[in-house]
Residue, then its C-alpha position, 0 to 999 in steps of 0.5 A: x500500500x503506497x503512502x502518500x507524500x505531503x509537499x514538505x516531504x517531497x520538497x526533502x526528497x528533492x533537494x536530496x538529490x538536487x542540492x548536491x548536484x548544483x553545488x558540484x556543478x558550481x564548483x565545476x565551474x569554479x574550477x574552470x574559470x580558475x583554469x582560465x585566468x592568466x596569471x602573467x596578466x601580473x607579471x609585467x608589474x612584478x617584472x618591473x621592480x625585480x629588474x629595478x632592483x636587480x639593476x641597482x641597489x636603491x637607498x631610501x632617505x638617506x643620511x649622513x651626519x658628522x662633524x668638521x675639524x673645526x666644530x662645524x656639523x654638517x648634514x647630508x640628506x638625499x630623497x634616495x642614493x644609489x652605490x657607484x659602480x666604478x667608485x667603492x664608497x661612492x653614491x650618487x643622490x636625488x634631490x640632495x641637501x646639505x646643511x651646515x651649523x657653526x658651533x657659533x650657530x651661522x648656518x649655510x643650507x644647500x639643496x640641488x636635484x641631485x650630487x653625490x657623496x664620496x665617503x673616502x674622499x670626504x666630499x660631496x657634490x651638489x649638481x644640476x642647479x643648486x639653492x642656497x641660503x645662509x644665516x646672514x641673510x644671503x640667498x644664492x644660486x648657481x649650477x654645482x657647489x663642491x662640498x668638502x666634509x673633514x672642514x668647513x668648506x664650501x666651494x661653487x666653482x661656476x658663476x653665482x648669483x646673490x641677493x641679501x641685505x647689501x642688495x643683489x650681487x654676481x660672481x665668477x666663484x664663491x667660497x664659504x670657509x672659516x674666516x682666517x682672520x677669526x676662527x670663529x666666524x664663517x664667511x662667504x667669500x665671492x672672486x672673480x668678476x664680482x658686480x655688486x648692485x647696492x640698495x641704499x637705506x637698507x640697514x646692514x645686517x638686516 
């Protein structure tokens, strides 16, 4: 004798069967369209910076920081550095800075779109067009500055040109070194075809 089946009943019955077979078929499918995404579509990127590194070892951020013979700190920064392969201790730079603090707090900072450090030399290099500003109220620019690092000494061996407080001025060559009359203070020194245009009322020092 057959027993009739309520809808509940049968609705169990069904989905016995019916679940199982669509959640195969659902992973069936999952596992095809996994067989069918191409994963070089990535490669290009991670290509990229592999070859970058491999290329040339990349510093972030560095800096360099020490003292002078005669007390003066001086700071180098860089927005990033790179080894020279034909130089051992030797980096060239983006975006270099330097700063440099007198013990009696006269202050010089430089900043050009790139240099180079050169640790065994004690010397960088500042190039492609270099901004300057000291304490005295000086705002210098010219295309290179040669940096030594035991001493305070600051050299831009190309033509210069100033505006401060004595009025605008230009120049073949400057120096910022120790004032050998007085050790303790620090002076900028122009040579070479100086042109001083003086600005009359303005008081010195200001």
């Amino acid at each position: 004798m057959a027993v009739a089946r309520n809808p509940y009943s049968r609705f169990v019955a069904v989905a016995k069967v019916v679940l199982p077979l669509a959640a195969l078929g659902l992973f069936a499918t999952l596992f095809l369209l996994a067989r069918q995404i191409d994963p070089s579509a990535a490669l290009p990127y991670a290509e990229v910076d592999v070859e970058e590194l491999a290329r040339e070892a990349r510093i972030g951020a560095p800096r360099f920081a020490g003292v002078t013979e005669d007390g003066t700190t001086v700071t180098v920064s860089a927005a990033a550095a790179r080894p020279d392969p034909d130089a051992p201790g030797r980096m060239t730079a983006d975006d270099l800075s330097a700063l440099f603090e007198s013990p009696g707090g006269a202050t010089l900072a430089a900043r050009a779109k790139a240099g180079a450090v050169d640790d065994p030399a004690n010397r960088a290099e500042l190039s492609g067009g270099v901004e300057i500003a000291t304490s005295t109220g000086w705002q210098l620019t010219t295309e290179a500055l040669d940096i030594r690092l035991d001493v305070t000494e600051v050299v831009s061996p190309g033509p210069v040109r100033a505006t401060g407080p004595a009025g605008t001025l230009a120049a073949g060559a400057m120096a910022y070194r120790q004032s050998p009359e007085d050790p303790a203070r620090y002076v900028v020194v122009f040579t070479e075809g100086v042109r001083l245009v003086y600005l009359p009322g303005v008081e010195e020092g200001q």
